[in-house]
PDBQT receptor file of N, H, CA, C and O in Angstrom, charges set to zero:
ATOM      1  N   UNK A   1      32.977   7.174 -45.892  1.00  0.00    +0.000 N 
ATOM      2  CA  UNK A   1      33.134   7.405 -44.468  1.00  0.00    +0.000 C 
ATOM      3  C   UNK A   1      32.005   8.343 -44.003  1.00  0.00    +0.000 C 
ATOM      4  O   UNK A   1      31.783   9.417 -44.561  1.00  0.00    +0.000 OA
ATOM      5  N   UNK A   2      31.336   7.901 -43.001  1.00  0.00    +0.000 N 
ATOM      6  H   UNK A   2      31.517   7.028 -42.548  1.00  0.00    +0.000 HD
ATOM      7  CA  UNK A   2      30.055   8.732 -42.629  1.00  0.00    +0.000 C 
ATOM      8  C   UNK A   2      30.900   9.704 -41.521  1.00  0.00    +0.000 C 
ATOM      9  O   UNK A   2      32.003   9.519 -41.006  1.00  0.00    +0.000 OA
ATOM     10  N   UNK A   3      29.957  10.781 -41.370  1.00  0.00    +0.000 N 
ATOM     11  H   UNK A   3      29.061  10.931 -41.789  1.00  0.00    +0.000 HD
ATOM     12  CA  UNK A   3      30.336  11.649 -40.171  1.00  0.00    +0.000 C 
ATOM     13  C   UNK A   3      29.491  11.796 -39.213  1.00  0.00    +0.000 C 
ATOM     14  O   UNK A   3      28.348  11.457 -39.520  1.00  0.00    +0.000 OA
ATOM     15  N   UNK A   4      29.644  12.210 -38.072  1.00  0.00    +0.000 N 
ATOM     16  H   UNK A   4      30.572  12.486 -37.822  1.00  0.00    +0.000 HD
ATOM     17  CA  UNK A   4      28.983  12.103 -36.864  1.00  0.00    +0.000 C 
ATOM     18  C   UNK A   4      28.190  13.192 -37.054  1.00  0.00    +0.000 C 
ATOM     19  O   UNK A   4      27.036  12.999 -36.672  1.00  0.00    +0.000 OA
ATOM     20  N   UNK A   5      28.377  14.134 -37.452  1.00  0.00    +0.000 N 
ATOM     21  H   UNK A   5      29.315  14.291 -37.762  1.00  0.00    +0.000 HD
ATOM     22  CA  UNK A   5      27.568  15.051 -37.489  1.00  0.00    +0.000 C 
ATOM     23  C   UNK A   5      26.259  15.497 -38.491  1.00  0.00    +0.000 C 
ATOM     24  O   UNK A   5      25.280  16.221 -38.312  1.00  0.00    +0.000 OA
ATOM     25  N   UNK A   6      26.835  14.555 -39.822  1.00  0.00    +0.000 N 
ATOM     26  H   UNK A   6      27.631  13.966 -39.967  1.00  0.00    +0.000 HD
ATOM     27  CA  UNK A   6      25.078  13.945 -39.979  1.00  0.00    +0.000 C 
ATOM     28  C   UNK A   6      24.113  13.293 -39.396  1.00  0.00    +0.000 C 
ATOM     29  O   UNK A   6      23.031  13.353 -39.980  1.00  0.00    +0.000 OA
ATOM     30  N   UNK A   7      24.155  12.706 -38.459  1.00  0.00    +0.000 N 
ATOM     31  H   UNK A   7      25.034  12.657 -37.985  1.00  0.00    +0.000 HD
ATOM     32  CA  UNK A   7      23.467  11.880 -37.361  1.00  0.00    +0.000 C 
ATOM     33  C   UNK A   7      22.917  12.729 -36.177  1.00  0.00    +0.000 C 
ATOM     34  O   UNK A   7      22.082  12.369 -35.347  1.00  0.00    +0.000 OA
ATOM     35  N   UNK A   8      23.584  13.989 -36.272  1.00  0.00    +0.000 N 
ATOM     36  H   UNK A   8      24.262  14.282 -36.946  1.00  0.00    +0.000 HD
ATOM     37  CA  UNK A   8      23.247  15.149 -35.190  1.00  0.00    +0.000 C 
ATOM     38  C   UNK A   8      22.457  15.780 -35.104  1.00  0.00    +0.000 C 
ATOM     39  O   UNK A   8      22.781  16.737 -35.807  1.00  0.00    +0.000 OA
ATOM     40  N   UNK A   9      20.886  16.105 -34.422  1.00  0.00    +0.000 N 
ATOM     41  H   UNK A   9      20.622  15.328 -33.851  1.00  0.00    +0.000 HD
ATOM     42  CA  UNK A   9      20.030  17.110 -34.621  1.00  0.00    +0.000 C 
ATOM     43  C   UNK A   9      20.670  17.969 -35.224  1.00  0.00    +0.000 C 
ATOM     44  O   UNK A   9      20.681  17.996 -36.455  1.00  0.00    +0.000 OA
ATOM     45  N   UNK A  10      21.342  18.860 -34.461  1.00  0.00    +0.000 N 
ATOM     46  H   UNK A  10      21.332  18.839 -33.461  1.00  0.00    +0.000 HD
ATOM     47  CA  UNK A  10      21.741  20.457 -34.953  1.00  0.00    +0.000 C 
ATOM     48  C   UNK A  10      22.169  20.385 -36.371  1.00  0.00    +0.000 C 
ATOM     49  O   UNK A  10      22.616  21.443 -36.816  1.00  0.00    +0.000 OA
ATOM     50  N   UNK A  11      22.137  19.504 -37.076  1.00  0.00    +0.000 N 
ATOM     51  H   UNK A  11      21.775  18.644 -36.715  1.00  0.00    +0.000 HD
ATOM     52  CA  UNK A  11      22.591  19.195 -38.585  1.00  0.00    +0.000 C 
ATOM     53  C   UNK A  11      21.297  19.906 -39.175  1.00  0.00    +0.000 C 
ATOM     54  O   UNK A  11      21.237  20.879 -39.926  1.00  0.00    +0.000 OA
ATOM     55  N   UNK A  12      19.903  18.857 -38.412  1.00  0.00    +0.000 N 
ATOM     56  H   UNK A  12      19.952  18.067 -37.801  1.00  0.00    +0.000 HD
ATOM     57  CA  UNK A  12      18.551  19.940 -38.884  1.00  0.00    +0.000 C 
ATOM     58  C   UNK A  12      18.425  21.292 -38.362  1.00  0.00    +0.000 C 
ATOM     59  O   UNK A  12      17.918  22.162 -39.069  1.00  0.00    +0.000 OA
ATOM     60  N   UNK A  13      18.876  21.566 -37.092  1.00  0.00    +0.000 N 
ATOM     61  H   UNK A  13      19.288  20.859 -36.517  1.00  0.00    +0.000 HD
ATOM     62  CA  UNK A  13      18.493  22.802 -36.855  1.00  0.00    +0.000 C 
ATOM     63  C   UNK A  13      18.800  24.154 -37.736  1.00  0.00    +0.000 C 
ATOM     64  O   UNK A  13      18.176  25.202 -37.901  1.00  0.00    +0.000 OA
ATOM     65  N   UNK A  14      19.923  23.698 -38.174  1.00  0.00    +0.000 N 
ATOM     66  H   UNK A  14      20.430  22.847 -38.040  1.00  0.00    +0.000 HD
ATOM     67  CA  UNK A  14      20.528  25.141 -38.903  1.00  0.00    +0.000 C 
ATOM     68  C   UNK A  14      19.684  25.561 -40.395  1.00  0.00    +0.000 C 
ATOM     69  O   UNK A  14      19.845  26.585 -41.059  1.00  0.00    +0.000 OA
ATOM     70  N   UNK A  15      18.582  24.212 -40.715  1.00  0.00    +0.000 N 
ATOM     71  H   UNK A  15      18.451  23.380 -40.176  1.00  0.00    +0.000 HD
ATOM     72  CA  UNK A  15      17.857  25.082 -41.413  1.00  0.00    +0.000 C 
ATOM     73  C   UNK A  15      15.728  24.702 -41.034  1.00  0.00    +0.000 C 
ATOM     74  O   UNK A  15      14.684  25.001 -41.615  1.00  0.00    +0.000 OA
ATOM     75  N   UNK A  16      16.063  23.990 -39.875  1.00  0.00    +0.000 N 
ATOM     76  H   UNK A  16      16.911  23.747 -39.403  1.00  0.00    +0.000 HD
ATOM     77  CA  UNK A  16      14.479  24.142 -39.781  1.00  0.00    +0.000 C 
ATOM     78  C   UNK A  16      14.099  24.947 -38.456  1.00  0.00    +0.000 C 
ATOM     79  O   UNK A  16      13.049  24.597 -37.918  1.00  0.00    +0.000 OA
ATOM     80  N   UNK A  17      14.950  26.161 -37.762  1.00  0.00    +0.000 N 
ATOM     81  H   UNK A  17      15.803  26.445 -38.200  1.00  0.00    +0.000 HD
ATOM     82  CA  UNK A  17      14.462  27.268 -36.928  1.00  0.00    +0.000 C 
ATOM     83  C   UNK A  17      14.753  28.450 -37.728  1.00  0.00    +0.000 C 
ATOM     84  O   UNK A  17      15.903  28.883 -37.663  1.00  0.00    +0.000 OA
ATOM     85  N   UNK A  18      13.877  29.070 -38.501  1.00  0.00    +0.000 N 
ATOM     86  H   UNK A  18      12.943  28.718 -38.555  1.00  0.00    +0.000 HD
ATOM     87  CA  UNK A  18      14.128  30.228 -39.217  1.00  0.00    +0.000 C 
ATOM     88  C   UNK A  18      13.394  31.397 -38.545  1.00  0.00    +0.000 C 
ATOM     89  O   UNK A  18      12.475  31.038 -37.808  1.00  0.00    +0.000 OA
ATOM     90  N   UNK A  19      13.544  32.353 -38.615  1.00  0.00    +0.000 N 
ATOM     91  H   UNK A  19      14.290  32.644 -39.214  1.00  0.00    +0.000 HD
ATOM     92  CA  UNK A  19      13.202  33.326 -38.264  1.00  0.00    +0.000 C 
ATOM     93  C   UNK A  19      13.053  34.769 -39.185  1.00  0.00    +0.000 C 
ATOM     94  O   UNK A  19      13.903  35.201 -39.963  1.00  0.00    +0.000 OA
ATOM     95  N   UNK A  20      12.033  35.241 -38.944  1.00  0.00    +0.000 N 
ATOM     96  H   UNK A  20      11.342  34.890 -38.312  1.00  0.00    +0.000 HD
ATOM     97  CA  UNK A  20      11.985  36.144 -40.346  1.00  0.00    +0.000 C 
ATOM     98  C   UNK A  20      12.793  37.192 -39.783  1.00  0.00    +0.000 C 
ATOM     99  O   UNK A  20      12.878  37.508 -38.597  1.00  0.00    +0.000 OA
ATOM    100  N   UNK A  21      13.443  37.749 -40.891  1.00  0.00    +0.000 N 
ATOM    101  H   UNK A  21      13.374  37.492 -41.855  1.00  0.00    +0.000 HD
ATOM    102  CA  UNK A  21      14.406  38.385 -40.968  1.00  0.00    +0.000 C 
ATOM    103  C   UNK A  21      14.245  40.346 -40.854  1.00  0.00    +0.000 C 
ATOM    104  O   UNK A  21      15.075  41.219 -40.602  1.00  0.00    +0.000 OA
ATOM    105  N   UNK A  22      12.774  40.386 -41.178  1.00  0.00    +0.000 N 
ATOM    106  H   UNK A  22      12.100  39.676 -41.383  1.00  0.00    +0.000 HD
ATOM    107  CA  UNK A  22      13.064  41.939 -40.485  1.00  0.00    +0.000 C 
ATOM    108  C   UNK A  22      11.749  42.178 -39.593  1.00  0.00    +0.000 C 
ATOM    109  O   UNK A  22      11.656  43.275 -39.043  1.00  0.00    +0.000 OA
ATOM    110  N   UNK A  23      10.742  41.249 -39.413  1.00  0.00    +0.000 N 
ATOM    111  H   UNK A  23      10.817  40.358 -39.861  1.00  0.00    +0.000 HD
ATOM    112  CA  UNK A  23      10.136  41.082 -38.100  1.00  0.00    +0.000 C 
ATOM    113  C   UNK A  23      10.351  40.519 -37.012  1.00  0.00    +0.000 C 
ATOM    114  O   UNK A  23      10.992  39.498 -36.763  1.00  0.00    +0.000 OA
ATOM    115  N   UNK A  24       9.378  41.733 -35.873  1.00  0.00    +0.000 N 
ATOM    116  H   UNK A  24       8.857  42.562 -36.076  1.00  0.00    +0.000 HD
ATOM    117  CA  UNK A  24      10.469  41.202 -34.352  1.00  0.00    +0.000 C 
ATOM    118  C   UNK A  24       9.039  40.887 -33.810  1.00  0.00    +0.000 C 
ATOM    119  O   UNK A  24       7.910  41.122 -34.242  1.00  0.00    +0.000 OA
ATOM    120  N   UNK A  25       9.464  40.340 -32.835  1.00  0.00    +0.000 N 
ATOM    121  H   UNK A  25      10.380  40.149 -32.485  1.00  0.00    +0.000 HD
ATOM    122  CA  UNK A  25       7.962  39.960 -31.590  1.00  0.00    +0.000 C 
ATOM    123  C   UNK A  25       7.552  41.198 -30.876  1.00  0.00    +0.000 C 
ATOM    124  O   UNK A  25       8.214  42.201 -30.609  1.00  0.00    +0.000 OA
ATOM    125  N   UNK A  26       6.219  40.883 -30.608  1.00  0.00    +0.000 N 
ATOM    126  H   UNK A  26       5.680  40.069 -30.825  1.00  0.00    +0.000 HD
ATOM    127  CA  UNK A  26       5.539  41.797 -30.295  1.00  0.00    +0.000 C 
ATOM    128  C   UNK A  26       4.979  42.092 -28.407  1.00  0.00    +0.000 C 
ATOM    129  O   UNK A  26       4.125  41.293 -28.020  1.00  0.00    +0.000 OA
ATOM    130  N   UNK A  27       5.334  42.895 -27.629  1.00  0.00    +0.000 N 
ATOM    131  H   UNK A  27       6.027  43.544 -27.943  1.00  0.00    +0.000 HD
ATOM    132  CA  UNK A  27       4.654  42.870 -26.459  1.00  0.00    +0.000 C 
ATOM    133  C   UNK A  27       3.601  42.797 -26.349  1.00  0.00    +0.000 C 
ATOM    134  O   UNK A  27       3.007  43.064 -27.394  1.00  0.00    +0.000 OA
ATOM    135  N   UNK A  28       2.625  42.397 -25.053  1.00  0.00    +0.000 N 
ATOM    136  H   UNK A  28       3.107  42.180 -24.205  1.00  0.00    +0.000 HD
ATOM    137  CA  UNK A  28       1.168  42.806 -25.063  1.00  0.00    +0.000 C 
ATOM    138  C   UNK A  28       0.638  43.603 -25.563  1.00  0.00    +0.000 C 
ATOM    139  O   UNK A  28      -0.336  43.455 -26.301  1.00  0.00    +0.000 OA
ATOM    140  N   UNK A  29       1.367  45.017 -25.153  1.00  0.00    +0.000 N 
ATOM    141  H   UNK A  29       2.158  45.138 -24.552  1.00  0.00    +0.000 HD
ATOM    142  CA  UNK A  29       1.101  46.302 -25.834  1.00  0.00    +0.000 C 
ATOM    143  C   UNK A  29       1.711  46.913 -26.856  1.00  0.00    +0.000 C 
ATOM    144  O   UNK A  29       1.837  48.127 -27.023  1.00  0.00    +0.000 OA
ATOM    145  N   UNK A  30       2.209  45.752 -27.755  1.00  0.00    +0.000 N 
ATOM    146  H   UNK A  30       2.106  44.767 -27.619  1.00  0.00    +0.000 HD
ATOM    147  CA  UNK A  30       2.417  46.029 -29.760  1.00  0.00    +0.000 C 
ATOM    148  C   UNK A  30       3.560  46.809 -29.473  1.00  0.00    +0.000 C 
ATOM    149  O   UNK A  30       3.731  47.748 -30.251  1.00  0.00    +0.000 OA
ATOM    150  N   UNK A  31       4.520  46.655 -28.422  1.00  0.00    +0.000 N 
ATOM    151  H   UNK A  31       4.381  45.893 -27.790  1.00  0.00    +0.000 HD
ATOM    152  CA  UNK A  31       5.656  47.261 -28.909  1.00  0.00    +0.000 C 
ATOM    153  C   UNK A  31       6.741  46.082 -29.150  1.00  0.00    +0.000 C 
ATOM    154  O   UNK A  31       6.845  44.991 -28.589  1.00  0.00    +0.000 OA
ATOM    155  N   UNK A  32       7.590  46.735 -30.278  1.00  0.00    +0.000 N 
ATOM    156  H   UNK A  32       7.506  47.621 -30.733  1.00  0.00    +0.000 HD
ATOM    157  CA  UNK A  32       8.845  45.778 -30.593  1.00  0.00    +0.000 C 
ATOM    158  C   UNK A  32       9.642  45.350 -29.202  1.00  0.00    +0.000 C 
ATOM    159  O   UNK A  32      10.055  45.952 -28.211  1.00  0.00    +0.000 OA
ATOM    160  N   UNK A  33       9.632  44.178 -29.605  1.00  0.00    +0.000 N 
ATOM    161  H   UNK A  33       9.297  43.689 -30.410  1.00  0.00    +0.000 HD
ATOM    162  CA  UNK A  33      10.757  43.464 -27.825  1.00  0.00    +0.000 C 
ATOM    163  C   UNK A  33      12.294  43.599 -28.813  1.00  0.00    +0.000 C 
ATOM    164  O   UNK A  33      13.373  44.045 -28.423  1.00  0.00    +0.000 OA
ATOM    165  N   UNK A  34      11.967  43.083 -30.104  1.00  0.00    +0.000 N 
ATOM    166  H   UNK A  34      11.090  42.720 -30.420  1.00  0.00    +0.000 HD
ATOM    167  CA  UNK A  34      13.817  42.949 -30.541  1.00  0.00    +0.000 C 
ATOM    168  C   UNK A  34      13.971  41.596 -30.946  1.00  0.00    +0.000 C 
ATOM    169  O   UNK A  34      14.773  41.068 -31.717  1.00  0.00    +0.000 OA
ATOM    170  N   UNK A  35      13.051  41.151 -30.275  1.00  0.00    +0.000 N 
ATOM    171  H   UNK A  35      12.400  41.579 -29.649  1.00  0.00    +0.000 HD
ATOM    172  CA  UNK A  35      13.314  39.520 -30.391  1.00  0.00    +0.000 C 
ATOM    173  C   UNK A  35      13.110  38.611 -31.525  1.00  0.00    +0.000 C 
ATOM    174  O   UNK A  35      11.899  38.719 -31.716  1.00  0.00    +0.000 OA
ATOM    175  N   UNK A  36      13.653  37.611 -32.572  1.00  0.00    +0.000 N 
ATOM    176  H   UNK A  36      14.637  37.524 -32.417  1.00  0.00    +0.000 HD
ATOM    177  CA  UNK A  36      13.332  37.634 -33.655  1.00  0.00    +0.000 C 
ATOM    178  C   UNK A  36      11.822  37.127 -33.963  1.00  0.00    +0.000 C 
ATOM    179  O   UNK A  36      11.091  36.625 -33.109  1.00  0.00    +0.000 OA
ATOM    180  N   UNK A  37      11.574  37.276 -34.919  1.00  0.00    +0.000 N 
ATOM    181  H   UNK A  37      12.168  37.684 -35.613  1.00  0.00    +0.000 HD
ATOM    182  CA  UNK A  37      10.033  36.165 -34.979  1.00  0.00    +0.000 C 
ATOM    183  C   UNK A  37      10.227  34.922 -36.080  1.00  0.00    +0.000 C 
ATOM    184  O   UNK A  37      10.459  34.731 -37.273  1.00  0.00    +0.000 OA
ATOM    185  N   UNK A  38      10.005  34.314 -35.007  1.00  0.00    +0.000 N 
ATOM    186  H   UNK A  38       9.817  34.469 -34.038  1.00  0.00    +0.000 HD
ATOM    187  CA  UNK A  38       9.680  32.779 -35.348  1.00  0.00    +0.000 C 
ATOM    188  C   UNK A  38       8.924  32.404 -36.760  1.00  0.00    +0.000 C 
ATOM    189  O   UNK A  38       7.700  32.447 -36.884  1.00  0.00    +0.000 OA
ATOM    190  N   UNK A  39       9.872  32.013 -37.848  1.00  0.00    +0.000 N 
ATOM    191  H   UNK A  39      10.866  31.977 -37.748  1.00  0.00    +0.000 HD
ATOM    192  CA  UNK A  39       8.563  31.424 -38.843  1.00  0.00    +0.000 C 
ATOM    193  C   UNK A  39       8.221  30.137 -38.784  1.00  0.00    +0.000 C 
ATOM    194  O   UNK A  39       7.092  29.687 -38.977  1.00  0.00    +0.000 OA
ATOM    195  N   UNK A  40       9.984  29.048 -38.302  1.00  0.00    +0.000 N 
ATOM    196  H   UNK A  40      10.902  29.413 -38.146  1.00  0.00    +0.000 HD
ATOM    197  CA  UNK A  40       9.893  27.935 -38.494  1.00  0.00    +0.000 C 
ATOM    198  C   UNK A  40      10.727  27.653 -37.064  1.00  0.00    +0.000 C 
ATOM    199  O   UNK A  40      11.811  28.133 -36.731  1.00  0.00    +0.000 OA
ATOM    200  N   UNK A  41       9.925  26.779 -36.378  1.00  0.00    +0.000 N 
ATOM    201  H   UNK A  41       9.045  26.389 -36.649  1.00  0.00    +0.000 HD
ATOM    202  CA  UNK A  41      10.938  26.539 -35.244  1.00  0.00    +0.000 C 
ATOM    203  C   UNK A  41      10.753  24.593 -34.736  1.00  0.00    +0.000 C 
ATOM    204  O   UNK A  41      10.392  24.157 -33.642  1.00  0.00    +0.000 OA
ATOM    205  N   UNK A  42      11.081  23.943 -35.764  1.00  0.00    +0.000 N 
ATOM    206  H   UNK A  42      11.374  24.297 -36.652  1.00  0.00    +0.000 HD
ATOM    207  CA  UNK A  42      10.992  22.543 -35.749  1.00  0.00    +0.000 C 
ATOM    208  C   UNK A  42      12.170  21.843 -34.466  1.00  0.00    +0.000 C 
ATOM    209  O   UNK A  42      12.091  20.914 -33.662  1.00  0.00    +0.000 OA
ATOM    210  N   UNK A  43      13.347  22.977 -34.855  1.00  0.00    +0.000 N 
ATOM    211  H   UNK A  43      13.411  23.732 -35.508  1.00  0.00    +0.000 HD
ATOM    212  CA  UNK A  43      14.236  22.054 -34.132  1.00  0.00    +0.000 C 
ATOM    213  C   UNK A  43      14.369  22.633 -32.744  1.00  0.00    +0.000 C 
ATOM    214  O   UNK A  43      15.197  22.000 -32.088  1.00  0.00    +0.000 OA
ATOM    215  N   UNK A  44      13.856  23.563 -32.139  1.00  0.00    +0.000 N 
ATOM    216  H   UNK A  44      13.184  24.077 -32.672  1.00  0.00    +0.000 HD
ATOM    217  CA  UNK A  44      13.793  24.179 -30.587  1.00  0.00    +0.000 C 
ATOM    218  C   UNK A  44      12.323  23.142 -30.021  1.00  0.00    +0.000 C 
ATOM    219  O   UNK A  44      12.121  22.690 -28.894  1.00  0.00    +0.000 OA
ATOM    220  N   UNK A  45      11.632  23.034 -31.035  1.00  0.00    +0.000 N 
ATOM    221  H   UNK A  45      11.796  23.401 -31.951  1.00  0.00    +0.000 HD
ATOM    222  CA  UNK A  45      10.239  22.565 -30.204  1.00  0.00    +0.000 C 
ATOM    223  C   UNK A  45      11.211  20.954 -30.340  1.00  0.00    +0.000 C 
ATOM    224  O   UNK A  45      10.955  20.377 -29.283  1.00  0.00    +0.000 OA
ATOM    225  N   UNK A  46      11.760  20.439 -30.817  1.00  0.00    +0.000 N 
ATOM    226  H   UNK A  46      11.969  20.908 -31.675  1.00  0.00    +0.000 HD
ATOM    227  CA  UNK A  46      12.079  18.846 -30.651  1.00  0.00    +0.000 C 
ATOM    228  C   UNK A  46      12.969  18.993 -29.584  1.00  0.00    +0.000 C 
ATOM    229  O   UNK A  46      12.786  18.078 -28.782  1.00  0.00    +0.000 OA
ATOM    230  N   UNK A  47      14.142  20.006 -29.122  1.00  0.00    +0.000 N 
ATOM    231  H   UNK A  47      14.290  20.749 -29.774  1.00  0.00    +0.000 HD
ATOM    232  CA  UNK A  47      15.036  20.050 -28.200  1.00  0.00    +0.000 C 
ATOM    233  C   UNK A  47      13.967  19.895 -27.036  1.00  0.00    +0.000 C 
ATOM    234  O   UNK A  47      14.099  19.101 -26.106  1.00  0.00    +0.000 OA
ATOM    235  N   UNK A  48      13.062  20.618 -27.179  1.00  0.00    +0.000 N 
ATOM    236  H   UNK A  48      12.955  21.264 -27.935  1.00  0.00    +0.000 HD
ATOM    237  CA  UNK A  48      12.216  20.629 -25.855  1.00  0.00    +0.000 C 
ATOM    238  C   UNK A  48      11.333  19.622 -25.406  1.00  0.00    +0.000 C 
ATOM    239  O   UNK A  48      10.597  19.686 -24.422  1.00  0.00    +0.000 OA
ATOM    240  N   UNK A  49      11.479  18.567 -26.305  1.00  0.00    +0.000 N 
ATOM    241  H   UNK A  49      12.077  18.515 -27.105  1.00  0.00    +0.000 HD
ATOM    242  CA  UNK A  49      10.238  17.851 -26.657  1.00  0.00    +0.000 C 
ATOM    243  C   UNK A  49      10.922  16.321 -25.592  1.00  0.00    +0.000 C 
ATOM    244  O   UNK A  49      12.111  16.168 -25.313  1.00  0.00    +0.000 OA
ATOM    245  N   UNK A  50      10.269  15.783 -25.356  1.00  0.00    +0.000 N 
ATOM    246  H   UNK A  50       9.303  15.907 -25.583  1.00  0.00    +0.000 HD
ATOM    247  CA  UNK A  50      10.629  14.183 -24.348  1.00  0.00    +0.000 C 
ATOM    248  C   UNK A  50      11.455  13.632 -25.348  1.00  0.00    +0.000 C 
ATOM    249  O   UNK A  50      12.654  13.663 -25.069  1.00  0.00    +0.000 OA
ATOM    250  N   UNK A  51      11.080  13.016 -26.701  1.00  0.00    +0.000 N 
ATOM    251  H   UNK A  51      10.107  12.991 -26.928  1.00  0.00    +0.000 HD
ATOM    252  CA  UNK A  51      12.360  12.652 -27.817  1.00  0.00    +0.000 C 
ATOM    253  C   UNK A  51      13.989  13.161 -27.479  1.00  0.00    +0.000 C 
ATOM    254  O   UNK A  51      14.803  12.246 -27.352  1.00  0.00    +0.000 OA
ATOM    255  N   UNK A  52      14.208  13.782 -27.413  1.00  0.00    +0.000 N 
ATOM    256  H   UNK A  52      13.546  14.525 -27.516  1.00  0.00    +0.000 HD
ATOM    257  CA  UNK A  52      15.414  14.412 -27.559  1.00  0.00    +0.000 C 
ATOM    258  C   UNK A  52      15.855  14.439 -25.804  1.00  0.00    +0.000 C 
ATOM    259  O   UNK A  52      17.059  14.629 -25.632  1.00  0.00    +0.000 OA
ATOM    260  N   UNK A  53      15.226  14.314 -24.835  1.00  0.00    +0.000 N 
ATOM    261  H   UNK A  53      14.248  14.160 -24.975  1.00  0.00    +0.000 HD
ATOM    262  CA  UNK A  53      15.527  13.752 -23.697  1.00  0.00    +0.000 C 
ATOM    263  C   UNK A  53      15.627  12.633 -22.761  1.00  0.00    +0.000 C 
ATOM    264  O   UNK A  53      15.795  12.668 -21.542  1.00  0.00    +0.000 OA
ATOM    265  N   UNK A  54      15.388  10.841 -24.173  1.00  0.00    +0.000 N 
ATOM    266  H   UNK A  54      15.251  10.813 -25.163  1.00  0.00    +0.000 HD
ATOM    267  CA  UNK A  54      15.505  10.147 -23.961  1.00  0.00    +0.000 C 
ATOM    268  C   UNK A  54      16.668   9.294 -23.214  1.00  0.00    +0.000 C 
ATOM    269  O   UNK A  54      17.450   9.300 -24.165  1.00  0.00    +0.000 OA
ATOM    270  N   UNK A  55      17.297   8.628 -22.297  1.00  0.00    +0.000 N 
ATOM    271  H   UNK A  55      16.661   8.622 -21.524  1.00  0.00    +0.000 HD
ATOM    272  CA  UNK A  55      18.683   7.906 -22.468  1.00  0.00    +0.000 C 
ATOM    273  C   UNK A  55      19.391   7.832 -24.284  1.00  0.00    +0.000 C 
ATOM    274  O   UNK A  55      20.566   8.095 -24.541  1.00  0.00    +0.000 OA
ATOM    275  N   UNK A  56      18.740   7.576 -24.935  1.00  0.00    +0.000 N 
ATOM    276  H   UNK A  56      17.785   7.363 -24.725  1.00  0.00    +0.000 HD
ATOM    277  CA  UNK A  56      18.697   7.447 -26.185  1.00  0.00    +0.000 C 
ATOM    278  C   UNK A  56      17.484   8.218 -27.045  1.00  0.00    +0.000 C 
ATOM    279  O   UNK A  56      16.287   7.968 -27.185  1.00  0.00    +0.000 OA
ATOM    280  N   UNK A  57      18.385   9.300 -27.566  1.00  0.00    +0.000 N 
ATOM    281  H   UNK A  57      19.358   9.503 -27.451  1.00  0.00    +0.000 HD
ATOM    282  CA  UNK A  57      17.590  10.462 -28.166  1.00  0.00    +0.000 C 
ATOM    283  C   UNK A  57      16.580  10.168 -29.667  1.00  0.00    +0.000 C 
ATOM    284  O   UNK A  57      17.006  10.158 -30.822  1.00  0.00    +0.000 OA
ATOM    285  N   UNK A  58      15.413   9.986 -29.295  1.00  0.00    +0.000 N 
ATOM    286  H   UNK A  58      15.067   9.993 -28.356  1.00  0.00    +0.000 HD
ATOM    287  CA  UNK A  58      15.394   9.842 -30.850  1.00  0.00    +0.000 C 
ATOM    288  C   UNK A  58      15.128  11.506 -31.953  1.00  0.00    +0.000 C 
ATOM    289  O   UNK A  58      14.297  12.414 -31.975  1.00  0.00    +0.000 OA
ATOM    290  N   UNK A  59      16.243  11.183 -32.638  1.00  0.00    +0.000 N 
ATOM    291  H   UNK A  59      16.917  10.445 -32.620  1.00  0.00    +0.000 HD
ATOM    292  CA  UNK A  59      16.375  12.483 -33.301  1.00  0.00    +0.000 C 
ATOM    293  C   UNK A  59      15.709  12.581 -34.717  1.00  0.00    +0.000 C 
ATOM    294  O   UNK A  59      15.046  11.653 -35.181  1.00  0.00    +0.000 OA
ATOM    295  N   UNK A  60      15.957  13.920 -35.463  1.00  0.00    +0.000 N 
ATOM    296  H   UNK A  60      16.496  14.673 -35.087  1.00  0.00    +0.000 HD
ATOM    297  CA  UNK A  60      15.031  14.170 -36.887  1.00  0.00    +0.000 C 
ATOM    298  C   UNK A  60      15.627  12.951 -37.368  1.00  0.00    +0.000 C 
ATOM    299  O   UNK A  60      14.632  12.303 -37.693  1.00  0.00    +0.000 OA
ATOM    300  N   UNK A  61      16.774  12.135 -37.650  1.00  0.00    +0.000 N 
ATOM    301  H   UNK A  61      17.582  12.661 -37.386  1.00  0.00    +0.000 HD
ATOM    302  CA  UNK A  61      17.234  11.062 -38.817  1.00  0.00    +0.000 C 
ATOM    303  C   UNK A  61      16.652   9.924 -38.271  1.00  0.00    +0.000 C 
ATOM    304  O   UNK A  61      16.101   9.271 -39.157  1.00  0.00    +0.000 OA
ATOM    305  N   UNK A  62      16.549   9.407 -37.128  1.00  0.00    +0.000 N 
ATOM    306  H   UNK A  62      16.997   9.937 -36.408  1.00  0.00    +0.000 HD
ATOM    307  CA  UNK A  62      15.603   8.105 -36.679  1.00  0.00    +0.000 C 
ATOM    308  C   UNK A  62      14.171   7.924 -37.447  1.00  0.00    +0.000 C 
ATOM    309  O   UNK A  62      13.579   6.878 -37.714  1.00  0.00    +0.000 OA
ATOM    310  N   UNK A  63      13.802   9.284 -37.717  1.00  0.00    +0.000 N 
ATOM    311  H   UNK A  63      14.283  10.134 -37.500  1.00  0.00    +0.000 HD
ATOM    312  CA  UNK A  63      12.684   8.962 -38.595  1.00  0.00    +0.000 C 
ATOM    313  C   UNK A  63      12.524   9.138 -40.087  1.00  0.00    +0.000 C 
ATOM    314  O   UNK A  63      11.833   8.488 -40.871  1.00  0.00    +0.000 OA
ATOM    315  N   UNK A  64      13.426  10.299 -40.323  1.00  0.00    +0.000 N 
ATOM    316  H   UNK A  64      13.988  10.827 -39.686  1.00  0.00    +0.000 HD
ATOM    317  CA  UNK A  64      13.442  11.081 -41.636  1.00  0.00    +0.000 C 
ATOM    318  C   UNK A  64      14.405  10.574 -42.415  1.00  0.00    +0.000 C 
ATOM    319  O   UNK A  64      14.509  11.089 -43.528  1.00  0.00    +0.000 OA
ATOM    320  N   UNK A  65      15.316   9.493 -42.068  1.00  0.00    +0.000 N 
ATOM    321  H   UNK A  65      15.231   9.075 -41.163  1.00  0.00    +0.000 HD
ATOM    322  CA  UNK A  65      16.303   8.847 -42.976  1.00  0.00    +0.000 C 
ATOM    323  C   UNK A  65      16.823   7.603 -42.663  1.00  0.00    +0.000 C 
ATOM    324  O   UNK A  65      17.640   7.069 -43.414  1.00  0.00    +0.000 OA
TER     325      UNK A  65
């Protein structure tokens, strides 16, 4: 029995937006914002991306499986 939620982006997201874990982003002027820093951010740039805002989304498994 398959599940729906292998078929689901957010299935990839939870491990291809990583963020390093004790560096934060930086202001113009090199001060800490707080904000995490980005190492891997595959699945925010596809949310944003025309793919994923199709009538029919094509998601990471349309291609990757």
């Amino acid at each position: 029995m398959g599940s729906a939620f292998i078929r689901d982006a957010r299935l990839c997201g939870q491990c291809h937006d990583v963020d390093h874990p004790l560096n934060h982003r930086l202001d113009a002027d090199g001060r800490d914002t707080g904000a995490a820093f980005p190492l891997q951010s595959t699945y925010t740039e596809w949310v944003q991306s025309d793919f994923a805002r199709r009538a029919e989304p094509q998601t990471c498994a349309t291609c990757h499986m």
